[in-house]
N, CA, C and O atoms as a Tinker XYZ file with bonds, in Angstrom:
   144  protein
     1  N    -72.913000   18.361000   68.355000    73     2
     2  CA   -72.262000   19.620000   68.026000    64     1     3
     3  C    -71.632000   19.509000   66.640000    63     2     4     5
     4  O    -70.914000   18.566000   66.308000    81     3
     5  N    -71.944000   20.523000   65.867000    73     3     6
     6  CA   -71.470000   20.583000   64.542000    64     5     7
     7  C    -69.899000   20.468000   64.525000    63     6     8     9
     8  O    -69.192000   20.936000   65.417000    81     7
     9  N    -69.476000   19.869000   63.540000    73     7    10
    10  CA   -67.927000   19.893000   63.203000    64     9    11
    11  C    -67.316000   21.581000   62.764000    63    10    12    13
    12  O    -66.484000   22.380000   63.193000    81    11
    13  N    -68.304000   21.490000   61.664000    73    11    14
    14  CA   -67.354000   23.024000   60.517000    64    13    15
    15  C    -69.354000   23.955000   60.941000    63    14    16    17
    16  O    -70.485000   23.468000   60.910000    81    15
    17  N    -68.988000   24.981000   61.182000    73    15    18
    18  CA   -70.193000   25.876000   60.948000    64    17    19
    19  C    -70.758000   26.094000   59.607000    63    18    20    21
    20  O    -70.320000   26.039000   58.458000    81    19
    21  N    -72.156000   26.427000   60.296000    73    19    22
    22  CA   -73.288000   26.636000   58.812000    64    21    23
    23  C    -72.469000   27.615000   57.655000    63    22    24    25
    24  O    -72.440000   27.335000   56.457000    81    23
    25  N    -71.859000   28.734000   58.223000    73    23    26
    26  CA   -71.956000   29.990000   57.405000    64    25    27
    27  C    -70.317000   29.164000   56.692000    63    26    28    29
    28  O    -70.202000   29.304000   55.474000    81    27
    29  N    -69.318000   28.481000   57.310000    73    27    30
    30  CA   -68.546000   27.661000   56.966000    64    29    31
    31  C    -68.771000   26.905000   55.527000    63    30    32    33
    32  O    -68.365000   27.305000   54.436000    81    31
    33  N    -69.669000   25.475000   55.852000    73    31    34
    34  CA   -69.878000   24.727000   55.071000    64    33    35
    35  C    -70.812000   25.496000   53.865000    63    34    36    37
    36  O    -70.820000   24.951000   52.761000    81    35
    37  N    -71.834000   27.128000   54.108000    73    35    38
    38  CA   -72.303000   27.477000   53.161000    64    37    39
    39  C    -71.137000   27.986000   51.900000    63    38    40    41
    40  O    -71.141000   27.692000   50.705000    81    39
    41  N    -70.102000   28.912000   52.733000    73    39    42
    42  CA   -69.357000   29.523000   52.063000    64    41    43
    43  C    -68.727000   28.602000   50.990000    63    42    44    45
    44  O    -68.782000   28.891000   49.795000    81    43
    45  N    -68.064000   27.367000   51.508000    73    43    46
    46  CA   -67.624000   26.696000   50.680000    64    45    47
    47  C    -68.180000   25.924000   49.446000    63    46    48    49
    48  O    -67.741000   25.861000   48.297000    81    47
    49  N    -69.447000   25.267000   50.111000    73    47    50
    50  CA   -70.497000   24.811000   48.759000    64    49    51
    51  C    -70.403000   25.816000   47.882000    63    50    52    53
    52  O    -69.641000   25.469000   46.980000    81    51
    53  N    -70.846000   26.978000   47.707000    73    51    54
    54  CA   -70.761000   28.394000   46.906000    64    53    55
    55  C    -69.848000   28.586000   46.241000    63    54    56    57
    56  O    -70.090000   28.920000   45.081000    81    55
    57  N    -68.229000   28.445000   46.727000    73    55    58
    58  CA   -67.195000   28.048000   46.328000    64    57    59
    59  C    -67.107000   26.898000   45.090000    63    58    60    61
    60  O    -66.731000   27.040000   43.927000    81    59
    61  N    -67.518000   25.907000   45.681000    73    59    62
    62  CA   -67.395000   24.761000   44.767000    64    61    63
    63  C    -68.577000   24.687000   43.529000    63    62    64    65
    64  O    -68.383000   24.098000   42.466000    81    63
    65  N    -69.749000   25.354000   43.859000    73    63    66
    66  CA   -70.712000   25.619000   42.908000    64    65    67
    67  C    -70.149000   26.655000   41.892000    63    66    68    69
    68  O    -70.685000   26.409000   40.811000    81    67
    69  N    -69.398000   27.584000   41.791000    73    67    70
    70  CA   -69.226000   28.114000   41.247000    64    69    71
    71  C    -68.099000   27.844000   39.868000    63    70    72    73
    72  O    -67.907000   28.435000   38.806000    81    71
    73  N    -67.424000   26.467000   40.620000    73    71    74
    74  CA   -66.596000   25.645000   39.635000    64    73    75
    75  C    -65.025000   26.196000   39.797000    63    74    76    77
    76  O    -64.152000   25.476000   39.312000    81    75
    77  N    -64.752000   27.037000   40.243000    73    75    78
    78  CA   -63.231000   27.987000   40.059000    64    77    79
    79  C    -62.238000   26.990000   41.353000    63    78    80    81
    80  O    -61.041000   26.994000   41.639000    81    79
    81  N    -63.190000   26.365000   41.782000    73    79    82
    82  CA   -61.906000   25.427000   42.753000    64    81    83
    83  C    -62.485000   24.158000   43.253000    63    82    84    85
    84  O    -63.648000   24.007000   43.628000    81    83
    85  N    -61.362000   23.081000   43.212000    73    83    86
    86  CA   -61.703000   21.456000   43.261000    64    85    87
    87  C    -62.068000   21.133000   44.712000    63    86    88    89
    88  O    -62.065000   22.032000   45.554000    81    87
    89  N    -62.355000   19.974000   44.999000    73    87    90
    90  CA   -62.874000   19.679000   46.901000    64    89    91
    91  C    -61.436000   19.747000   47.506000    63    90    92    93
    92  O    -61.292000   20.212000   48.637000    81    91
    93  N    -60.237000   19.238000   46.695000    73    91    94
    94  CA   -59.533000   19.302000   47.118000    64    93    95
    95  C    -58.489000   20.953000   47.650000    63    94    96    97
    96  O    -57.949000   21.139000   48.740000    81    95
    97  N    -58.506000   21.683000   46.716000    73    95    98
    98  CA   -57.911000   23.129000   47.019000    64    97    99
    99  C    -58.961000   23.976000   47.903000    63    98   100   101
   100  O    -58.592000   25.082000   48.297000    81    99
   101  N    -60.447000   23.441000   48.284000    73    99   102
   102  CA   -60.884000   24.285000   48.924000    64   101   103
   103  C    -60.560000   23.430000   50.608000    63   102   104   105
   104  O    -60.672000   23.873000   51.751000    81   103
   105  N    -60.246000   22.429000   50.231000    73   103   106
   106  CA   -60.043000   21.458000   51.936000    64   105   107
   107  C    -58.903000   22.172000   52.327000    63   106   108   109
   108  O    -58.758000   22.569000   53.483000    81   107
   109  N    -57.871000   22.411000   51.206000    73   107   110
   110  CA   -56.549000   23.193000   51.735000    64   109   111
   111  C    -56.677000   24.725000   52.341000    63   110   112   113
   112  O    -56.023000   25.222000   53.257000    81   111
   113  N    -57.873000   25.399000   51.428000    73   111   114
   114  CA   -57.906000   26.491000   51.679000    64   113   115
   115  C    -58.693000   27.336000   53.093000    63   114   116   117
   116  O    -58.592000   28.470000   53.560000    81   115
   117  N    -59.649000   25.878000   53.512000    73   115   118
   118  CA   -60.439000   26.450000   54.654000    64   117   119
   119  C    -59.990000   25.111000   55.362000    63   118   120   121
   120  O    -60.834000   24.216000   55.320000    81   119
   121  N    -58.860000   24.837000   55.975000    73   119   122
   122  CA   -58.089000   23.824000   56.658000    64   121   123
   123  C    -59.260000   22.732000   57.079000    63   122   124   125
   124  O    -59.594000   22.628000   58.259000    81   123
   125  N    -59.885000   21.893000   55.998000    73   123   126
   126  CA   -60.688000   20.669000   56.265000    64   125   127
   127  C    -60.616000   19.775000   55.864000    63   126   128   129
   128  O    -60.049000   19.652000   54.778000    81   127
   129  N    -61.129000   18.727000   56.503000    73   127   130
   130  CA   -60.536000   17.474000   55.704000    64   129   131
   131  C    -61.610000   17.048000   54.665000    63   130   132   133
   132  O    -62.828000   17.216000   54.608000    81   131
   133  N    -60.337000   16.186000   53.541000    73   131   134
   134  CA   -61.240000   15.307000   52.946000    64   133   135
   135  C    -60.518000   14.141000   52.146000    63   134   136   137
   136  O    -59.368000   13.871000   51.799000    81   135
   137  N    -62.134000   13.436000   52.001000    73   135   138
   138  CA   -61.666000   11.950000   51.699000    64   137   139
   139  C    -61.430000   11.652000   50.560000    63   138   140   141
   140  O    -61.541000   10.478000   50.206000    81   139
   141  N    -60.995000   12.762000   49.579000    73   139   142
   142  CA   -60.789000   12.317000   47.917000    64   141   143
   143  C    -59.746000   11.984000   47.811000    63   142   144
   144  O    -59.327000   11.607000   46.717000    81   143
């Protein structure tokens, strides 16, 4: 069973592709973790 959903983890890649926010402010922003 998936952790974070597809439409989840898409939204955010998109997010981060777009450059306007770090791994870190988007972990804050869609409550996920990460290891940076």
């Amino acid at each position: 069973m998936a952790k974070y959903s597809y439409e989840l983890k898409r939204t955010v890649v998109k997010e981060y592709l777009k450059g306007k926010s770090s791994v870190e402010d988007l972990a804050l922003k869609y409550n996920i973790k990460s290891h940076t």
